[in-house]
N, C-alpha and C positions, 0 to 999 in steps of 0.2 A: 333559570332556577339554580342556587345554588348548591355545589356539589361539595359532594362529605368530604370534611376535614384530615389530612394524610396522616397526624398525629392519630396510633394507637398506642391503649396503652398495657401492659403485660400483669399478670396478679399484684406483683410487691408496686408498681403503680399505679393500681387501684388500691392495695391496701392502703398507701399514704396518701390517696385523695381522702379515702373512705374517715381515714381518721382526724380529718379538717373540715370534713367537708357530709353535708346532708344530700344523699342523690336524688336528684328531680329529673325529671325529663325520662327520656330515653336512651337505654344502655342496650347495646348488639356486645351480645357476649359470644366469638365462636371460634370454634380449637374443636378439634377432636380430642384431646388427650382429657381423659375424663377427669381424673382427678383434679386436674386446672381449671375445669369448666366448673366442678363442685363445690369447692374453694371459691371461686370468683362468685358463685349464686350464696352460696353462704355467709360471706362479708355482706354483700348487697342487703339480702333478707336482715341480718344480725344488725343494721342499720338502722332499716328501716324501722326494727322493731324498736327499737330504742326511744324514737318518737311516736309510735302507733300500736299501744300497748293493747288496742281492742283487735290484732291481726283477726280473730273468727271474723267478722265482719267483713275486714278489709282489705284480704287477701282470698287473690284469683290465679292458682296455675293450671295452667290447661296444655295438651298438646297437642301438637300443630295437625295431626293427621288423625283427629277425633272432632274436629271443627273449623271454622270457615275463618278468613281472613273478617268478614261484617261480624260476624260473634262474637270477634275478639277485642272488635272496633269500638262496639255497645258496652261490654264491659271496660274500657278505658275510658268510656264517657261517662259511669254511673260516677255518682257523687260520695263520696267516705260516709262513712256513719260514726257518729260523735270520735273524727276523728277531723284532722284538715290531709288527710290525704290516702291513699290505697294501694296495691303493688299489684302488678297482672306481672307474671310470669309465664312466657311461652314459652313451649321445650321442644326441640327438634324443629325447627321452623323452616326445613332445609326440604321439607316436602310439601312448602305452597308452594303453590304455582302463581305466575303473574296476576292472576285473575283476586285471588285473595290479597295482593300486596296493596293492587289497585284500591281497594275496598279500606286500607290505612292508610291512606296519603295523609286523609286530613289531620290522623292526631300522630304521623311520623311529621307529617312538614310542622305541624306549631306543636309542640310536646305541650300537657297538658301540667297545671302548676299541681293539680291535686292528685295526678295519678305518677306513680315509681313504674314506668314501661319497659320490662325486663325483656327481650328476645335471646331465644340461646340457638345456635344453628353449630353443626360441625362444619360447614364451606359454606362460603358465598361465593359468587361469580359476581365479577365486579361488573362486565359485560351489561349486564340486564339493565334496563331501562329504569327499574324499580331502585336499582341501587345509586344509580347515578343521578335520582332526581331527588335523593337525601337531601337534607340541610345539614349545615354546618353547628347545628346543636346538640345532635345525636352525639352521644358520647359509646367509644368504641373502646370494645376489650375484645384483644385479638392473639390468643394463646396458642403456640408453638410448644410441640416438644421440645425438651433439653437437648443439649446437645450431652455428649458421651461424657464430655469431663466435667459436666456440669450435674451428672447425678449425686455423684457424693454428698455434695450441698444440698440437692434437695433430701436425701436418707435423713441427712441432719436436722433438716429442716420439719422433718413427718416425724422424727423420732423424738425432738423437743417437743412438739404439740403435744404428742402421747405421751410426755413424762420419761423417754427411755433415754440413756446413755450411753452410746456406742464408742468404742476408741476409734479410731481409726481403720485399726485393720480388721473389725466387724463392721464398718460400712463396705470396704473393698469387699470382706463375703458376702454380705448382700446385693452388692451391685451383679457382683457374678455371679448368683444362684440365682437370683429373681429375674432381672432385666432390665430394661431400658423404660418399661411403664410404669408413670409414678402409681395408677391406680393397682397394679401388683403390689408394687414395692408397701403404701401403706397397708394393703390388706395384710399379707405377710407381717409387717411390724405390730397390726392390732392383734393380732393371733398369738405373738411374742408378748403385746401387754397381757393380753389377759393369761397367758400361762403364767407370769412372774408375779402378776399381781399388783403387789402396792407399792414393791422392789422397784428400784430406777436403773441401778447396776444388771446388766446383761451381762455374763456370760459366756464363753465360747461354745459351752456343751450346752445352755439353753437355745441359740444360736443354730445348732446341727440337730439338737431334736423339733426345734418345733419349724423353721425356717424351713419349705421348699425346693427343692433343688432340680426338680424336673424340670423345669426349661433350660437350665446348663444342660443336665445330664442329656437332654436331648439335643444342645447343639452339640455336644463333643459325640454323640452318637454320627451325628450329620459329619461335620468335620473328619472323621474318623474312617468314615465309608468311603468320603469322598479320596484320602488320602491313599486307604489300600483300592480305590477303583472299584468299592461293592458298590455296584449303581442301582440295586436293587434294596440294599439295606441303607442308601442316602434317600431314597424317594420313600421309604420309611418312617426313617426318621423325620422328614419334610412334614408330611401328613400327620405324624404327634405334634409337632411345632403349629399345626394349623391348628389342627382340632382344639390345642391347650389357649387359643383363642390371640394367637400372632399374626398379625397381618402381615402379608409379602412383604410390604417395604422395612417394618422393623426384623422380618428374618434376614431380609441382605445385608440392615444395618448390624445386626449381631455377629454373621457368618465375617463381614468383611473387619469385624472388630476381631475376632479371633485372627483373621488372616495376618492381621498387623500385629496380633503381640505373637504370634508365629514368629512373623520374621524380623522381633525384637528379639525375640530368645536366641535364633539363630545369630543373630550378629552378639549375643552375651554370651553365648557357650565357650568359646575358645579362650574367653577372659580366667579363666578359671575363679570364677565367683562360687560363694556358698549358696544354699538355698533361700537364707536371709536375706542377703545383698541382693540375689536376683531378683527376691519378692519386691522389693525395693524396689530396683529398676524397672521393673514390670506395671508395677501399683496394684499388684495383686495380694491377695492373703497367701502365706507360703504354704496353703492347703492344697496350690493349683497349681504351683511351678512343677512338680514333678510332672504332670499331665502336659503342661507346655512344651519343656523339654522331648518329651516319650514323642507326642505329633511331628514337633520338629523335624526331628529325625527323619520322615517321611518325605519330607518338602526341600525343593534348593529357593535359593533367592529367585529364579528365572520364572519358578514354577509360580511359589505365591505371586509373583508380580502380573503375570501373566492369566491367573484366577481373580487376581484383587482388579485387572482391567474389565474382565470376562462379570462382574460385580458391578462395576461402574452402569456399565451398558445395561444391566438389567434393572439397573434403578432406575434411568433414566425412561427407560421403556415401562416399569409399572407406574412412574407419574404421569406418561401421555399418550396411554394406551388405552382403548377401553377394552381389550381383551381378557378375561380371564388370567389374574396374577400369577395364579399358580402355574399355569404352562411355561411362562418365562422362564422360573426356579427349576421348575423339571428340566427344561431345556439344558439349562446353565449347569445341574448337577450332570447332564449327558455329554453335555461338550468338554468335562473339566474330569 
């Protein structure tokens, strides 16, 4: 039997299929990063609709942990109603078990001409037997987070869809008040539309009143503790980072981002740079450099290098661990 196709493809390459192209068959949409996954279903859907104006009829989403793999089966077998085709939408499909996959072999192996077979799953495991006996028809969307320098682009990219106009150095505030999640990052900028309204120009005072700033404010709390040695006000600050709804691995990816423009600033202080220049250097908004510099202070080059290894190892250890992420983080703030 043949086995699925190593070509994936990322949202802007499914957008440029989407826009040549009518989807039939079967799409595996799976990422965790939600906002990617919601974008990716909302092309898909905004397609479909396009030729299946009767959607009441024709549209089936269901999730995966409310119904059986045969349920799902029956509905991609029913036939459109005065349309020539139907969309099943399954969400979360990361909690069947083998036993339901089984039960779609026959319209995963031949995809069906008149059904649009949508799966969305946060992981797969390529391991399982289910995924390995794919065919090479299935059409796959497989969404990673950005990487750090690649957020700006998306702020851009969520801030055109909404109509908003940011310079430059109101993405860089954003990038540092919000985070690394695109689905913050837009809720945050819809919060910014509807304050301004029908206005496209932002502001830097609309920017500081309506824009977020508690997940910085709490890693610079983390950062802060760790530096004067309050191990007691860093596993604090940890637990607001949790609760504000950060998973372990994007909190070490923030911690070890601040670690690095630490020990950017520290190699720029002796330049005698202004606070404009440094923002610069930095690619921060110069709302943050005096906070850069003031940490610094705290840290030699031996020390961050020596926490940014002590970082390494606890990534590594929250992606092949099943233990509880949070004990690592605690660990890492007690060793540092």
């Amino acid at each position: 039997m043949a086995k699925r196709a190593a070509q994936a493809w990322d949202l802007r390459q499914l957008q440029i299929y989407i826009s040549k192209n009518r989807p039939k068959g079967v799409f595996f949409v799976v990422g965790e990063e939600t906002y990617l996954v919601d974008e990716s279903l909302r092309v898909l859907k905004e397609k479909f609709i396009e030729h299946v104006p009767t959607i009441d009829f024709n549209f089936d989403q269901v999730y995966a942990h409310d119904v059986k793999g045969e349920s799902v089966a029956d509905l991609v077998d029913t036939l459109p109603m005065m349309a020539d085709q139907r969309m099943v939408l399954v969400r979360g499909a990361q909690s069947w078990k083998e036993s339901d996959w089984s039960k779609l072999a026959s319209v995963l192996e031949t995809p069906q001409e008149s059904c649009l077979f949508v799966i969305e799953m946060e992981k797969i495991d390529r391991r399982k037997k289910w995924v390995k006996n794919l065919g090479k028809s299935i059409q796959w969307v497989e969404l990673k987070p950005p990487y750090d320098n690649q957020i700006p682009q998306w702020i851009q990219y969520i801030s055109s869809e909404l109509d908003l106009k940011l310079s430059h150095g109101q993405v860089q505030w954003v990038q540092q008040c919000v985070g690394q999640r695109l689905v913050d990052i837009k809720n945050e900028l819809l919060k910014l539309k509807q304050f301004i309204g029908e206005e496209t120009i932002v502001s830097d005072e609309d920017l500081r009143r309506v824009v977020s700033a508690t997940k910085t404010q709490s890693v610079f709390e983390l950062t802060d503790a760790i530096a004067s040695n309050q191990k007691g006000e860093a596993l604090q600050a940890l637990n607001k980072l949790i609760d504000q709804g950060q998973n372990e691995v994007g909190i070490v990816h923030m911690v070890a981002r601040h670690f690095r423009m630490l020990r950017k600033t520290l190699s720029l202080k002796g330049k005698g740079l202004g606070a404009d220049q440094l923002a610069k250097e930095l690619g921060v908004h110069k709302f943050f450099v005096s906070k850069y510099i003031q940490q610094s202070q705290k840290w030699s080059q031996g020390r961050l290098d020596q926490a940014t290894s002590h970082l390494y190892e606890v990534d590594g250890n929250l992606k092949s661990s099943s233990l509880r992420g949070q004990l690592f983080l605690e660990n890492l703030i007690l060793s540092i």
